[in-house]
C-alpha positions as CSV (number, residue, x, y, z in Angstrom):
1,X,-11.7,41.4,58.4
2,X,-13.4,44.4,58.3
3,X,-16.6,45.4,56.5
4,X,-17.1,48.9,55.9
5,X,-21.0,49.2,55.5
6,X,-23.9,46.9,55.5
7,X,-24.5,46.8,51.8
8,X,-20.3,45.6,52.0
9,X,-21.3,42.7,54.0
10,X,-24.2,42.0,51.4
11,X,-21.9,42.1,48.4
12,X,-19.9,39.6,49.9
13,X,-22.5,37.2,50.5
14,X,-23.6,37.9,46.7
15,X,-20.0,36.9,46.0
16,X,-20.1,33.6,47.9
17,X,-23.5,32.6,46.5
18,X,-22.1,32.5,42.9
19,X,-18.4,31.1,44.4
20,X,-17.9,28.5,41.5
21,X,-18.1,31.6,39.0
22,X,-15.9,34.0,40.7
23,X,-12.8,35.1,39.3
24,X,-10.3,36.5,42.0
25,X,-8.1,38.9,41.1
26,X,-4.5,39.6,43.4
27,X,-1.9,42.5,43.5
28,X,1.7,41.0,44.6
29,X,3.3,43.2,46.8
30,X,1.3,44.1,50.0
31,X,-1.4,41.9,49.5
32,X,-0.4,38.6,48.4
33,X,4.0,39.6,49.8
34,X,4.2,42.0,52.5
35,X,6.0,45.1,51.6
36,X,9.8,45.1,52.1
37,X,12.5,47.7,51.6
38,X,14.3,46.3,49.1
39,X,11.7,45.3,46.2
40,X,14.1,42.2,44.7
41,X,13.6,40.8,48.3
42,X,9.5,40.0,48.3
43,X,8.2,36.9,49.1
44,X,4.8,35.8,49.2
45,X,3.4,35.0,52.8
46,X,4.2,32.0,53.7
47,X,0.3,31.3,54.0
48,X,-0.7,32.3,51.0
49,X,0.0,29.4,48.4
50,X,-1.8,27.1,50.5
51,X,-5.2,29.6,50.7
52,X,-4.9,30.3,47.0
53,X,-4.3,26.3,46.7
54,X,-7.8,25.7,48.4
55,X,-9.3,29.2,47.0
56,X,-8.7,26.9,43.5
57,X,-11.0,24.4,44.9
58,X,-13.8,27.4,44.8
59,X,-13.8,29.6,42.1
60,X,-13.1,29.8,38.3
61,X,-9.9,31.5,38.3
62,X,-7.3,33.6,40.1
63,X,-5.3,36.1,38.7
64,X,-2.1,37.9,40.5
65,X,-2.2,41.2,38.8
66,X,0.8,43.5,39.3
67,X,2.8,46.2,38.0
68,X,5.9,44.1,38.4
69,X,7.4,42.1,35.4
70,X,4.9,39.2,34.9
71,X,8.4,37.4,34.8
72,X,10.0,38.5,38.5
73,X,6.5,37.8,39.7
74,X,6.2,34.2,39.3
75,X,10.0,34.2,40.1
76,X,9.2,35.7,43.4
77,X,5.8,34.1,44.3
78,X,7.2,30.5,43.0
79,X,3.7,31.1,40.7
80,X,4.6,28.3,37.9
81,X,5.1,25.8,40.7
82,X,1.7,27.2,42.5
83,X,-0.2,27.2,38.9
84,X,0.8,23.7,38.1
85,X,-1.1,22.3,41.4
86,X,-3.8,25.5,40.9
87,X,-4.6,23.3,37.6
88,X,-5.0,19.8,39.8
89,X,-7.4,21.6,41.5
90,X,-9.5,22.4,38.7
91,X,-8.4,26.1,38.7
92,X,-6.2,28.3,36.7
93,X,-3.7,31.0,37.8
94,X,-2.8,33.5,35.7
95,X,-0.3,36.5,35.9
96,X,-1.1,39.9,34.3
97,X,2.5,41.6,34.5
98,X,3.2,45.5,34.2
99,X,-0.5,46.6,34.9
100,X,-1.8,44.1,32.5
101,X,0.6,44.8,29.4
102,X,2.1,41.4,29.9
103,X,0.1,37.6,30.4
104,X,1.7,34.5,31.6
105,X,-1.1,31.4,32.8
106,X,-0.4,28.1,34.4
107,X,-1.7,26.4,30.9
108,X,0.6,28.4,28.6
109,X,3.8,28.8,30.5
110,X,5.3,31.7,28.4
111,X,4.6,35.5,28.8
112,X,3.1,37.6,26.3
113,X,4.3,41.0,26.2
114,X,4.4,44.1,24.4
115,X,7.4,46.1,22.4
116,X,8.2,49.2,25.3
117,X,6.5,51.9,25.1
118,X,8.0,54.7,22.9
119,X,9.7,57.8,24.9
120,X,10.7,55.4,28.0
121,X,14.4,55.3,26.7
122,X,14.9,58.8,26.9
123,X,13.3,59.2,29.7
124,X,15.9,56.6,31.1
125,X,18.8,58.7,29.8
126,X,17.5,61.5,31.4
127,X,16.2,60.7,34.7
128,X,20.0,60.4,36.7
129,X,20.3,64.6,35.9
130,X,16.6,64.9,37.8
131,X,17.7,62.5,40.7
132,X,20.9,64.7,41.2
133,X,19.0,68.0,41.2
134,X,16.6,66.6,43.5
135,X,19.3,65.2,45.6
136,X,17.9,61.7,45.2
137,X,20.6,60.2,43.6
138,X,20.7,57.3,46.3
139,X,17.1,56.4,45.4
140,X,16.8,53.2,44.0
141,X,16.1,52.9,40.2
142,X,14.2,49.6,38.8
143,X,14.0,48.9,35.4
144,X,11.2,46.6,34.2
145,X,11.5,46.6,30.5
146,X,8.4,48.1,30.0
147,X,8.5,51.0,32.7
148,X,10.9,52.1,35.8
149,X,10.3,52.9,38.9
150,X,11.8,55.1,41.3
151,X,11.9,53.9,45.0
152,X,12.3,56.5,48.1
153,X,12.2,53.8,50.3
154,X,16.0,53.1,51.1
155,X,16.8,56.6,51.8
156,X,17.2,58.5,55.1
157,X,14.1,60.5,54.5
158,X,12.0,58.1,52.1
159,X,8.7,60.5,52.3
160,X,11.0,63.6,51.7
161,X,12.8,62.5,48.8
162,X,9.3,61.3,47.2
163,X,7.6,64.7,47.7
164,X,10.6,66.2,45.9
165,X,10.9,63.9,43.0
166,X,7.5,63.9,42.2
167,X,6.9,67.1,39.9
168,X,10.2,66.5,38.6
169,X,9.9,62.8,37.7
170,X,6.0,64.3,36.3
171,X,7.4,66.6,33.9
172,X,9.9,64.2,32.6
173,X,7.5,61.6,31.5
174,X,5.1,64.1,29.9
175,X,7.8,65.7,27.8
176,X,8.2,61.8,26.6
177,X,4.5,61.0,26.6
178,X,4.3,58.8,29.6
179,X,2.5,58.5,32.6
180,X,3.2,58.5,36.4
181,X,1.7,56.0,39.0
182,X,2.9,57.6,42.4
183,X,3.0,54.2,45.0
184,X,4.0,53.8,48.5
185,X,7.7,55.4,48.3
186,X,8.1,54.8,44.6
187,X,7.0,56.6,41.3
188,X,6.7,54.4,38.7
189,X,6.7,55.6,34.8
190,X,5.1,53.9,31.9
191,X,2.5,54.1,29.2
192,X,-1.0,54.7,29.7
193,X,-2.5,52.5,27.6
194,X,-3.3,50.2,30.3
195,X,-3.7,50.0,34.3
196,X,-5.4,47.3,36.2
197,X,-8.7,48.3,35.9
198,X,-8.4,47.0,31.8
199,X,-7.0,43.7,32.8
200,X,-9.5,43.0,35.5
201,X,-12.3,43.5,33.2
202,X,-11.2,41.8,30.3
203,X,-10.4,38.9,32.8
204,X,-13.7,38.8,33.8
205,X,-15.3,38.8,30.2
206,X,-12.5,36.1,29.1
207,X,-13.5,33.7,32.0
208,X,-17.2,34.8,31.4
209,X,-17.2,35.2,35.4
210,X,-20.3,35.6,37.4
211,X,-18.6,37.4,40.1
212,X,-15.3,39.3,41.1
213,X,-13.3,40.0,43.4
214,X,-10.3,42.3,43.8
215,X,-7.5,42.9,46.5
216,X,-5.1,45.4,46.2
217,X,-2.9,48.3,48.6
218,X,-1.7,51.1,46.3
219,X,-2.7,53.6,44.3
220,X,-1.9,51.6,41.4
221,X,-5.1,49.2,42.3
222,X,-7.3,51.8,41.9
223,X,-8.5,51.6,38.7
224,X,-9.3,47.8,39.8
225,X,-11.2,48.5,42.6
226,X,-13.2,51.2,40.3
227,X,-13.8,48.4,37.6
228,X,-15.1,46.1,40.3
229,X,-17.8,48.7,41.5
230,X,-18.9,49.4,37.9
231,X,-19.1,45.9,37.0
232,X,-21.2,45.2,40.1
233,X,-23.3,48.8,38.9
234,X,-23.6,46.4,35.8
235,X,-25.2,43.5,37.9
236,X,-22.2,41.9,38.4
237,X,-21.8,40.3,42.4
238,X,-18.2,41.7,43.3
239,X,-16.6,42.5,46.3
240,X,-13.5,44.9,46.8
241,X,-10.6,44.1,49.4
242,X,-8.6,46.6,50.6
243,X,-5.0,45.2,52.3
244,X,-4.6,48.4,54.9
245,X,-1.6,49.9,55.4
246,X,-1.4,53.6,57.4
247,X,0.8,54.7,54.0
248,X,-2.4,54.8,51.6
249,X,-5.5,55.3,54.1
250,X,-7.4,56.9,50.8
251,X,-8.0,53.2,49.2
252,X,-10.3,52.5,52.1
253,X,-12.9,54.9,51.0
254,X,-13.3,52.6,48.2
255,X,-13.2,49.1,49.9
256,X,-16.0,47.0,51.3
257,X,-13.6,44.7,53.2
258,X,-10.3,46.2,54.9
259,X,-8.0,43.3,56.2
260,X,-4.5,44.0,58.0
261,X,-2.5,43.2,55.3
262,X,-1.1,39.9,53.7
263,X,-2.3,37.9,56.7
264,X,-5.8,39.7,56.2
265,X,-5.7,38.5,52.7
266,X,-5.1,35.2,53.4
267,X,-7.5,34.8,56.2
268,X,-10.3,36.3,53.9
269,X,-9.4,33.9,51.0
270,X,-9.5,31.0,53.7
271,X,-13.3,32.2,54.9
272,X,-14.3,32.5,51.1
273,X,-13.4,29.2,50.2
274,X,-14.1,27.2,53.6
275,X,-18.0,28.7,52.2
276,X,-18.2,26.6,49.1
């Protein structure tokens, strides 16, 4: 764990002092699962459900907060199993799927979610004849119901391919009214309606928190580390986490803590609650 300023390690000790108020907020895959070639294959470290089990012991509430289906999330992390003994704990977990479109919690046990956006089925139709002119047609293609993403990260040349499909994949979704969130090998298309940024904050007014914090890896946690430095701006103690990896170096700008990935996670979710 490493703290990228003196006024980092002073937000983190604000954070601690107000633990029992804290909302914590997650991304899935390279912070809580360590990245993996074939997305359908993520797992959570095998640490982590026992330092969010005893991170539950210390704070309000935790949310995992990805742009995967809310649905393969807690299929993947085992997160209904995890919220059930979250909630003997006296905390809840909550999952805020598809950058925050759709909600699952431990208490409710079904997932709310939106009608797709409009334009993402012909964008659908469309995208195999800008894979083939790209010569990408090997690239891997997820549909998540309420966006698809594009992953590089199979093919022989997985920065290559990305740099090429980029523009391409750009000017598709604007002809449709969509948006792009370019990721570590993989584009992803949706609406822009909402992006983690949203879901943290309104987390944090729902819970009525009295500190944050966020971890994230990708470009898509931007937003969330952004709403954590304007809440704190606002008075609120919260501290950003930034799960390294040498494929998005630009997120640690915005960090006060850098950790080496999952493990780092866990180990800094450990020291947080071993402080209560």
């Amino acid at each position: 764990m490493e703290f990228t300023s003196d006024d980092a390690r002073a937000h983190y000790d604000a954070v601690r002092d107000v633990l029992d108020g804290v909302v914590v907020g997650l991304d899935f895959d390279g912070t809580l699962s360590p990245v993996v070639d074939d997305p359908e294959a993520a797992r959570l470290h095998p640490a982590a459900p026992g330092a969010l089990l005893e991170l539950a012991e210390a704070v309000r509430a935790v949310a995992v907060i990805t742009g995967r289906p809310a649905r393969q999330a807690i299929a993947m992390g085992d997160l209904d199993a995890l919220g059930n003994a979250m909630l003997d704990r006296g905390a809840e977990l909550f999952v805020f799927g598809q950058y925050g479109n759709e909600r699952w919690s431990a208490t409710e046990q079904r997932i709310r979610s939106p009608r797709p956006p409009a334009g993402l089925a012909s964008f659908e139709r469309e995208l195999p004849s800008v894979l083939r002119s790209a010569d990408a047609t090997g690239a891997y293609v997820e549909e998540k119901g309420l966006a698809v993403a594009v992953h590089t990260r199979r093919m022989d040349d997985p920065a290559g391919t990305f740099e090429r499909l980029v523009k391409p994949i750009s000017a598709l979704a604007e002809r449709h009214h969509l948006t792009i969130e370019p990721g570590r090998n993989v584009i992803e298309v949706r609406s822009g309606d909402m992006h983690k940024g949203h879901a943290l904050r309104a987390f944090v007014a729902e819970q009525e928190a009295t500190g944050v914090v966020f971890g994230g890896d990708d470009l898509g946690d931007v937003e969330a580390f952004e709403a954590v430095r304007s809440l704190r701006a606002e008075g609120l103690p919260g501290l950003v986490v930034c799960s390294a990896s040498t494929e998005q170096p630009d997120l640690v700008r915005l960090a006060d803590v850098v950790v080496d990935g999952p493990q780092g996670v866990v180990e800094l979710l450990t020291a947080l609650s071993a402080r209560r």
